[in-house]
C-alpha positions in Angstrom: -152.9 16.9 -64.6 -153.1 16.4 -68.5 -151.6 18.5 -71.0 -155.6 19.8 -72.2 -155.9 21.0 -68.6 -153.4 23.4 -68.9 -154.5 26.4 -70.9 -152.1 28.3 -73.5 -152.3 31.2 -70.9 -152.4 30.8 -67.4 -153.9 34.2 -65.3 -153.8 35.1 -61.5 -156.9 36.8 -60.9 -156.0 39.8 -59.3 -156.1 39.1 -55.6 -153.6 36.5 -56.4 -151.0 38.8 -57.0 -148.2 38.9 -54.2 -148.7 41.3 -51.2 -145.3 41.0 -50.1 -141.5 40.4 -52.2 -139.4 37.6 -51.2 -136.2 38.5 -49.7 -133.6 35.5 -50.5 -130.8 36.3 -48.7 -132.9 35.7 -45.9 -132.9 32.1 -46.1 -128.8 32.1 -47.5 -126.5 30.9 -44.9 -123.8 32.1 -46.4 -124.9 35.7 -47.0 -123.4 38.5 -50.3 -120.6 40.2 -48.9 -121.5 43.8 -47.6 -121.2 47.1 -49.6 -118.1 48.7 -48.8 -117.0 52.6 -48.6 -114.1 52.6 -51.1 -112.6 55.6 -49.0 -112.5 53.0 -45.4 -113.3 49.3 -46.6 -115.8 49.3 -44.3 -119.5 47.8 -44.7 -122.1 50.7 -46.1 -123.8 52.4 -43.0 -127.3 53.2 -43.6 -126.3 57.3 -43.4 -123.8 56.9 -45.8 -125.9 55.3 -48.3 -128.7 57.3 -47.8 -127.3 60.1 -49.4 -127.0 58.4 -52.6 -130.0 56.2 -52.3 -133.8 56.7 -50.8 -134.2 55.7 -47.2 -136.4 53.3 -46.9 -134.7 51.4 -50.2 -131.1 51.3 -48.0 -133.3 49.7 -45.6 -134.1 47.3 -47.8 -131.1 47.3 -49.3 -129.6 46.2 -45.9 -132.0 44.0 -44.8 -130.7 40.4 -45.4 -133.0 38.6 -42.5 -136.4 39.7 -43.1 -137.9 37.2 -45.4 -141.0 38.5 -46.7 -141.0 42.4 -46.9 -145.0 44.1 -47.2 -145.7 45.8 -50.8 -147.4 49.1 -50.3 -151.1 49.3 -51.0 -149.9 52.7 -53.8 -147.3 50.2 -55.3 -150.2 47.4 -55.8 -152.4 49.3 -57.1 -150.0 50.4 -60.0 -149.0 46.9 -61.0 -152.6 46.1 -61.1 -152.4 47.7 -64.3 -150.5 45.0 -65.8 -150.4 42.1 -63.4 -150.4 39.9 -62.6 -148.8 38.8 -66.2 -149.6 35.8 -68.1 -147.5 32.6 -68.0 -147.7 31.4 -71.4 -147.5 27.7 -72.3 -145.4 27.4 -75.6 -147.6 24.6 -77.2 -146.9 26.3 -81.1 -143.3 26.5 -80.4 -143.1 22.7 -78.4 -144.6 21.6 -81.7 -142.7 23.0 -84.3 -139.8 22.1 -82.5 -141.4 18.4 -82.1 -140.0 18.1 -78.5 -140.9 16.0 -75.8 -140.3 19.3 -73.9 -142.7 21.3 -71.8 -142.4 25.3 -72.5 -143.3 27.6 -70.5 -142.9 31.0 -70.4 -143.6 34.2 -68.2 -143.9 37.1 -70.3 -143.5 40.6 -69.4 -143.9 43.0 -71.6 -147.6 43.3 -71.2 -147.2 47.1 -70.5 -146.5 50.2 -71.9 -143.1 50.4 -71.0 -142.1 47.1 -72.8 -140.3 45.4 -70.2 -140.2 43.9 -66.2 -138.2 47.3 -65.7 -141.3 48.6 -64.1 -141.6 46.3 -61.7 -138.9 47.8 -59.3 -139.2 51.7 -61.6 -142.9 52.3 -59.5 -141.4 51.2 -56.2 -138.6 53.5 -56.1 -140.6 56.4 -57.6 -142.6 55.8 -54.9 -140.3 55.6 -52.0 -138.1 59.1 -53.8 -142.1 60.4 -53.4 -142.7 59.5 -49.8 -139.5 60.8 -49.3 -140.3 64.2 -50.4 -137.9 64.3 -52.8 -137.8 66.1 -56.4 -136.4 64.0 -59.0 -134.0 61.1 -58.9 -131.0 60.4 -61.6 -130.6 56.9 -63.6 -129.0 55.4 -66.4 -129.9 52.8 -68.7 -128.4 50.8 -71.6 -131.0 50.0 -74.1 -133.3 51.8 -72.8 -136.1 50.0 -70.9 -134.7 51.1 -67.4 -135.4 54.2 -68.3 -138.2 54.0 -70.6 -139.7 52.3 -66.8 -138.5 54.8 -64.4 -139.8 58.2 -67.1 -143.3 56.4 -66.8 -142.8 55.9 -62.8 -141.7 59.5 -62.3 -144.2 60.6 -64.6 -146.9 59.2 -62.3 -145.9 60.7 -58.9 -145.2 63.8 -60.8 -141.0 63.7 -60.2 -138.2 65.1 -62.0 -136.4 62.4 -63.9 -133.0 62.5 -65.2 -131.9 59.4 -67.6 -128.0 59.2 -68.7 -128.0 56.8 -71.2 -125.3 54.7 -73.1 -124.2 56.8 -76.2 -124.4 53.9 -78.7 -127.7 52.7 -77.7 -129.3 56.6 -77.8 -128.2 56.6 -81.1 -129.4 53.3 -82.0 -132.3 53.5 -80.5 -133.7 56.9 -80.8 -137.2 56.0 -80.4 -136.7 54.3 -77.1 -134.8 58.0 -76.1 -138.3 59.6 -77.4 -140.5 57.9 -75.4 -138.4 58.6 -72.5 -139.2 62.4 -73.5 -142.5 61.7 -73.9 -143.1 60.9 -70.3 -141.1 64.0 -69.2 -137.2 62.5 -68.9 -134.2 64.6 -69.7 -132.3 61.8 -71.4 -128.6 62.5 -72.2 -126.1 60.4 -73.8 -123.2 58.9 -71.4 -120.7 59.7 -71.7 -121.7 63.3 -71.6 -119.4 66.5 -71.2 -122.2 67.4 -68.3 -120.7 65.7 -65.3 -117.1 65.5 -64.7 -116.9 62.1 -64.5 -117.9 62.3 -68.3 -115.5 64.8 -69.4 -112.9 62.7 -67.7 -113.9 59.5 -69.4 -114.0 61.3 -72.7 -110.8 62.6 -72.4 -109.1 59.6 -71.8 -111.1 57.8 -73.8 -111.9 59.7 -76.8 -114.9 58.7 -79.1 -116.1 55.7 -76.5 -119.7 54.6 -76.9 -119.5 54.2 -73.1 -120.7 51.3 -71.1 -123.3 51.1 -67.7 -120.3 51.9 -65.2 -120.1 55.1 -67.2 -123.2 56.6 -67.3 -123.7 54.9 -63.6 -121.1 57.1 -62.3 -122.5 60.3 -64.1 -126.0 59.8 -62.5 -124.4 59.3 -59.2 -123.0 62.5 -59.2 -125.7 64.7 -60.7 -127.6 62.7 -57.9 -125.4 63.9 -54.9 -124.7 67.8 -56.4 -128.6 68.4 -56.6 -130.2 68.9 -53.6 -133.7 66.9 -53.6 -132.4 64.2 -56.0 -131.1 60.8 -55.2 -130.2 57.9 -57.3 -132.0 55.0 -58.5 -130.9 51.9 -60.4 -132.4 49.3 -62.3 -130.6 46.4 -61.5 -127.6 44.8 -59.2 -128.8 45.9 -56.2 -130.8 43.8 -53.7 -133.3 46.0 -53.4 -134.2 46.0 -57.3 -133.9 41.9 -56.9 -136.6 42.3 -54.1 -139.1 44.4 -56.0 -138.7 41.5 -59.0 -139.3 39.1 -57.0 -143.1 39.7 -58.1 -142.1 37.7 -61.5 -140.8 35.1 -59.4 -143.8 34.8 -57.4 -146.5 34.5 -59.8 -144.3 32.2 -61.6 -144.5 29.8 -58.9 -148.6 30.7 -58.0 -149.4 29.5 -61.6 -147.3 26.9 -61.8 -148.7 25.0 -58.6 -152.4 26.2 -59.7 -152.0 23.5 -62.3 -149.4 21.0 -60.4 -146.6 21.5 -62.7 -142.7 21.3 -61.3 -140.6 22.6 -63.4 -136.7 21.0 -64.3 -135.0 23.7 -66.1 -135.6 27.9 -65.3 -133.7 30.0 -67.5 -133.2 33.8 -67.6 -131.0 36.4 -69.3 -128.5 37.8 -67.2 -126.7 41.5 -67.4 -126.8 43.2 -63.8 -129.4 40.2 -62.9 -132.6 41.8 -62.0 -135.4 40.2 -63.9 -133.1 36.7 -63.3 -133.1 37.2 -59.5 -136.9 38.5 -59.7 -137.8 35.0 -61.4 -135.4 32.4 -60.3 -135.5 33.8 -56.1 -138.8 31.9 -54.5 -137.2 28.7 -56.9 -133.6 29.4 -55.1 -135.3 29.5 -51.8 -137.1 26.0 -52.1 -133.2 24.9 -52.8 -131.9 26.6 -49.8 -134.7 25.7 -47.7 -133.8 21.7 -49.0 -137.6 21.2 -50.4 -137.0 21.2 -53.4 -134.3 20.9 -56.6 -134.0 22.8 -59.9 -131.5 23.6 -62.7 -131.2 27.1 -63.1 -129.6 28.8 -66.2 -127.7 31.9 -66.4 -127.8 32.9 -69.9 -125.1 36.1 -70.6 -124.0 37.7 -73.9 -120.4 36.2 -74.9 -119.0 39.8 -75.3 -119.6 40.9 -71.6 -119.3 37.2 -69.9 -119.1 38.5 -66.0 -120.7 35.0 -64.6 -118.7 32.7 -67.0 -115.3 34.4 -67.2 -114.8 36.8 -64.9 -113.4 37.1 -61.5 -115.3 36.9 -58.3 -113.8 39.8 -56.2 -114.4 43.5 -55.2 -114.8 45.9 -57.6 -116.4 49.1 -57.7 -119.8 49.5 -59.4 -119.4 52.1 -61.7 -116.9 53.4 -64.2 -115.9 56.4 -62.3 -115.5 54.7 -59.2 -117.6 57.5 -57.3 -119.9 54.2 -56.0 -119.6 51.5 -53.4 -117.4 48.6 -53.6 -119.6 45.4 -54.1 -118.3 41.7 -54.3 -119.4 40.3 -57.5 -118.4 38.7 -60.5 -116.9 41.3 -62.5 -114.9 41.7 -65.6 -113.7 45.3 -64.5 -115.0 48.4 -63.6 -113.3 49.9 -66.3 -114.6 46.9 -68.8 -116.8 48.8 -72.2 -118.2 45.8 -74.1 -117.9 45.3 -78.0 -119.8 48.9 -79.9 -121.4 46.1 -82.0 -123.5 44.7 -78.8 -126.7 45.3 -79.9 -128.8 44.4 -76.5 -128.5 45.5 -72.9 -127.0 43.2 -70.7 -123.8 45.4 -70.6 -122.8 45.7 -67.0 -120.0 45.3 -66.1 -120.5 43.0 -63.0 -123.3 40.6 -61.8 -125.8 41.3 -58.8 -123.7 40.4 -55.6 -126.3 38.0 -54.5 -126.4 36.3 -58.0 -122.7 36.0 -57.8 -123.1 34.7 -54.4 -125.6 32.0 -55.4 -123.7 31.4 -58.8 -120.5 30.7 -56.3 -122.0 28.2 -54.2 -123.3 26.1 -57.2 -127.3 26.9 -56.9 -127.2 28.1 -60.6 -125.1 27.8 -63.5 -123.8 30.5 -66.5 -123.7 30.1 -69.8 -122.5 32.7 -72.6 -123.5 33.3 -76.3 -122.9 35.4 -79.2 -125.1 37.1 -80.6 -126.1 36.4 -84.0 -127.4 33.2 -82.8 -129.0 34.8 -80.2 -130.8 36.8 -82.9 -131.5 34.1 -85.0 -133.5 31.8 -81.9 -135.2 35.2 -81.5 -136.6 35.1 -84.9 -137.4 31.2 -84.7 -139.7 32.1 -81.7 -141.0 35.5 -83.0 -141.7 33.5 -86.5 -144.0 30.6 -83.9 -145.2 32.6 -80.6 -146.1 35.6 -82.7 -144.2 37.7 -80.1 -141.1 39.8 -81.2 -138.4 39.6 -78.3 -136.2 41.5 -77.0 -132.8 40.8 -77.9 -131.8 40.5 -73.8 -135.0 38.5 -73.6 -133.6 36.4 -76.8 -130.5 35.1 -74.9 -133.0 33.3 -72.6 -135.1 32.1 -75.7 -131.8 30.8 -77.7 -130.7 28.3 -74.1 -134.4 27.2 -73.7 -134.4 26.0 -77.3 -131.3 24.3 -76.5 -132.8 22.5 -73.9 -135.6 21.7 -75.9 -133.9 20.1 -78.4 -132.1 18.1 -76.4 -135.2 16.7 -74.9 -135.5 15.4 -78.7 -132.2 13.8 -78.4 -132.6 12.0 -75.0 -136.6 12.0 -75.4 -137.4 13.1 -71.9 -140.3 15.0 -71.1 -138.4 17.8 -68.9 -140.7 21.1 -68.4 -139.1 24.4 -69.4 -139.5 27.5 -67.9 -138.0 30.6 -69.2 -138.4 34.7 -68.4 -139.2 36.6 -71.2 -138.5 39.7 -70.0 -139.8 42.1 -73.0 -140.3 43.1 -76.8 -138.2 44.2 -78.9 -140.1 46.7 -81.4 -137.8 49.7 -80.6 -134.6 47.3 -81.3 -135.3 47.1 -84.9 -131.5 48.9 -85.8 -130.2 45.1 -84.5 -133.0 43.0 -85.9 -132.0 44.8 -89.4 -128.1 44.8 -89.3 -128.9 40.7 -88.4 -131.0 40.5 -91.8 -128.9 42.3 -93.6 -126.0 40.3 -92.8 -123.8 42.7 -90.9 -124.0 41.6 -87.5 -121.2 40.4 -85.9 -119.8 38.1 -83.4 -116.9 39.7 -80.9 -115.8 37.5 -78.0 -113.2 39.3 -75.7 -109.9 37.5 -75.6 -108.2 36.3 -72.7 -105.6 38.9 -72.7 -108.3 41.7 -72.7 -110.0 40.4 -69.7 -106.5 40.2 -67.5 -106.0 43.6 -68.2 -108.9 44.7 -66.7 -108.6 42.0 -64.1 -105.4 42.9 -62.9 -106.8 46.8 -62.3 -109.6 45.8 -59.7 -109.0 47.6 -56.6 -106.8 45.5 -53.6 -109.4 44.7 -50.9 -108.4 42.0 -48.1 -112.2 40.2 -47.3 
């Protein structure tokens, strides 16, 4: 089909929207390694989860054979309020760029909340409401997690309870207010509320904290409350699975107008939006249908995928959670205080890792200033401002592109663009101004937090 077919923005009407999420590690052979209790070594039981988690998310969270799991009717009926969302062909950009290159892109930040966070916030708002439940705890890094999961709670009327990284609630104090707005108690991590978080301050006084910290002090407000449990934005299968919607229309629209794409590219922290997009793509591989090259794109100062260690490690600072195998830097890893996005976990989603392992994707890391500066050569054409985890994707895909110059083929592009970046405007300014720096972790670093991950025999 020719080029003019294909509109700037393609839309699913609405009863084109998935009715189930697409559960890859159904079709794996080789399946993630299981959660383990730190306390036994032994795989996570569904009772023993549940007391952290929602019930019916363990199930899902344990499921690894069903591969097509049913979206409730209460959960559809939310996202209709802002999906399905608009895969956008990059014609402006393909031309400034003068590439040979297709570009697409799936954008996400068609809703209030900025991001794809919500995707997965409404589903385990819902399932904490089914439960009977009256709040859950979170944490969130710069802020869309829980900017997502306030708006979720808000609309099934739940308590809500956001720990958030200390250097990004200060950077990013609107963010923090719109989490108020919707009704979140929003406190920076590490906090002297928990004592996971007086013990991290103590021994590591004036920290701007990291994920695994403020992980670890949701988990425990989570288990001393009675009525709360803990939800997460990211790492966990069961967040994958509720992504999966991205992932989905991806592939609806792209078949709608014949178009197979080479390259798919994401920005990878704890790999939720990444799995959401690149999973019904991954299953065509797995399934031997079809081939792709799938990109990995992670911030150069917290480079789980590219350079760190694929092992057992536990998933939060405190090491209060289960044991997941992942690649991980260390739980005890805090990236850079000059990392100015999310994407600061300390590990990758166990079935990313699994995937990245046996050679279905590939990883690459880059520092940040260049990151900001392909962020402001898109804003500048697409007339979208990204945000700065979206950017990492953005700054591979218009490496690709120009390549495509080089070699002059016609490969077709697809990248997630996960969300804006209108509350990030602290980082766009200290990259105008100049004062934004690059810091790569050095070898010796990373060995010592290596050499601290816990001694499991699997």
């Amino acid at each position: 089909m020719s080029d003019k077919k294909i509109p700037y923005k393609i839309y699913l009407e609405e009863d084109e929207m998935p009715k189930q999420w697409y559960n890859v590690r159904a079709d794996m052979k080789k399946k993630p390694e299981p959660l383990l209790n730190p306390a036994t070594l032994k795989p996570m039981t569904l009772e023993e989860l549940s007391k952290v988690f929602c019930e019916d998310l363990v199930k899902q969270e344990l499921d690894d054979t069903t591969p097509y799991i049913d979206i409730p009717d209460e959960i559809r009926e939310f996202y209709r309020m802002y999906r399905p969302s608009p895969l956008v062909r990059a014609y402006c950009l393909e031309k400034k760029l003068g590439t040979p290159a297709k570009i697409y892109y799936k954008f996400e930040g068609n809703n209030t909340s900025g991001s794809h966070k919500l995707n997965s916030a409404i589903a385990q708002a819902y399932y904490a409401k089914k439960q009977g439940l009256k709040g859950v705890t979170t944490e969130t890094g710069a802020g869309q997690w829980g900017t997502a999961l306030s708006m979720a709670c808000s609309y099934f009327d739940l308590d809500c309870n956001v720990y958030m990284v200390k250097c990004s609630y200060e950077q990013k104090p609107f963010r923090r207010e719109v989490m108020r707005t919707y009704g979140a108690k929003v406190t920076p991590s590490p906090s002297e509320t928990t004592e996971i978080g007086r013990k991290i301050l103590a021994e590591h006084p004036g920290t701007t904290g990291s994920l695994g910290c403020a992980i670890s002090e949701a988990v425990e407000t989570a288990v001393s409350r009675e009525g709360y449990r803990y939800v997460l934005g990211s790492v966990l299968s069961q967040v994958l699975l509720h992504q999966t919607v991205i992932g989905l229309e991806t592939k609806t629209a792209l078949d709608k107008y014949d178009i197979k794409p080479d390259i798919i590219i994401g920005c990878a922290g704890g790999g939720s939006n990444l799995g959401g997009l690149i999973s019904p793509f991954v299953g065509e591989m797995l399934r031997g249908e079809k081939n792709y090259q799938i990109i990995a794109v992670e911030p150069a100062s917290c480079p789980s995928l590219t350079r760190g260690t694929y092992a057992y490690d536990f998933c939060d600072t405190g090491k209060v959670c289960p044991l997941q195998k992942m690649y991980t830097l260390g739980c005890d890893f805090i990236p850079s205080a000059n990392h100015a996005g999310g994407l600061r976990y300390h590990g990758m989603s166990g079935v990313l890792s699994e995937l990245y392992d046996q050679g279905l994707m590939e990883a690459r890391s880059v520092v940040q200033t260049d990151v900001f500066a392909a962020a402001e050569e898109f804003a500048r054409v697409e007339g979208i401002l990204p945000a700065p985890e979206s950017s990492h994707a953005i700054k591979v895909a218009l490496d690709e592109a120009k390549k495509c110059i080089e070699t002059g083929e016609e490969k077709t592009i697809v990248f997630g663009l996960t969300g804006t970046g209108y509350f990030d405007m602290f980082a766009y300014e200290k990259f105008h101004d100049g004062e934004m720096s690059d810091y790569i972790p050095t070898d010796e670093e990373l060995a010592k937090y290596r050499d601290t991950l816990p001694k499991v025999n699997k």
